[in-house]
N, C-alpha and C positions, 0 to 999 in steps of 0.2 A: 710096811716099810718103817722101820724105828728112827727116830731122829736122836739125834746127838743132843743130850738135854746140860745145861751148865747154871746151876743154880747163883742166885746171891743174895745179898740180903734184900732187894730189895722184889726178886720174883724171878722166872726161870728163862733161858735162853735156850729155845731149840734151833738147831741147825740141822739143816737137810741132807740127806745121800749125795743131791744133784750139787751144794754147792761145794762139798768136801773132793767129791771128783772133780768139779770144773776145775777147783784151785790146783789139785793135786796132777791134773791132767797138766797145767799151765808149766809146770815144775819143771815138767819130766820132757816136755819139748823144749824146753832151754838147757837141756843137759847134754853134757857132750858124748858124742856116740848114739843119741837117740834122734833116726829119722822123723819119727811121729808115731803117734798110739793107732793100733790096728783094729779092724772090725773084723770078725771070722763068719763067714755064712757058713753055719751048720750044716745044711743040706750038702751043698756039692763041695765043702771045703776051702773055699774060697777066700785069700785072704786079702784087703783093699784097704790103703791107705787115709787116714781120718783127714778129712780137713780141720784146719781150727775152732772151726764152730761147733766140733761133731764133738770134740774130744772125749767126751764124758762115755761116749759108748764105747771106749777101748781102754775103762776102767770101770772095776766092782768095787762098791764099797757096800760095806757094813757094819752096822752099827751092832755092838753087843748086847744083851741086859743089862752088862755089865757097866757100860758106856766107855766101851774099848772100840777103836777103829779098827777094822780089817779092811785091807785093800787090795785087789789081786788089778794089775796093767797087763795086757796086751800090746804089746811094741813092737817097729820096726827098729832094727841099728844100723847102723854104718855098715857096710864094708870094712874089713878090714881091722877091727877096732875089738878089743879082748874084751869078751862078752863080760865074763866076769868082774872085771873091774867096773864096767859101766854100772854095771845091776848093783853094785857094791857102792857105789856113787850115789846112785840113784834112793836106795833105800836108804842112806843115812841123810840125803838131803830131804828126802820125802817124811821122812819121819821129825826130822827137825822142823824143818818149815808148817807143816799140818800140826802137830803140835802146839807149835806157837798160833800159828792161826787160829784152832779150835777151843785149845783150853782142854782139850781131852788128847788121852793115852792112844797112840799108834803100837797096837800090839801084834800086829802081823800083815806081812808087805808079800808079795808074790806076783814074781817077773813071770811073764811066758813072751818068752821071743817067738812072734809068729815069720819075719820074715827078716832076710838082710837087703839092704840097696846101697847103692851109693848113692852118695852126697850130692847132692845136686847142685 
């Protein structure tokens, strides 16, 4: 697992997978159309909704050689709510915010809508 390393003059900052997801996880359930980040059980297909303490498992990150973020979410949405624009929302905030967070480059975001609900 590579960390996110942010050099300066006076020695280096690494930053972890787990915390680039918590933060990025945080984001993405405060954003409108997003029920909450999903889990998928592989075996039977199964898809179950994260509570907030989970969040991090219904988000991949990765760090590059390059020290580029990749992030791929697992999401529930609304009902009703044009996917499109969410995931379009979602990615220019996600990319903004983790940027300014990190101090490093968001080079590649990837939605997978596993389920829709309504709003509770």
């Amino acid at each position: 697992m590579v960390k996110g390393r942010l050099d300066n003059k006076l020695g280096q900052i690494e930053i972890g997978p787990d915390v680039i997801a918590s933060y990025a996880g945080s984001i993405a359930v405060e954003s409108f159309g997003i029920v909450g980040m999903a889990s998928v059980n592989v075996k039977d297909g199964l898809v179950r909704l994260l509570k907030k303490e989970s969040l991090t498992q219904g988000i991949k990150v990765t760090v590059t050689p390059e020290n580029k973020i990749w992030l791929a979410f697992h999401l529930i949405v609304a009902y009703g709510v044009n996917i499109n624009a969410v995931a379009e929302n979602l990615i220019e905030t996600v990319k903004y915010k983790v940027e300014a967070f990190s101090g490093m480059t968001v080079e590649k975001i990837k939605i997978y809508v596993e389920g829709v609900r309504p709003i509770d």
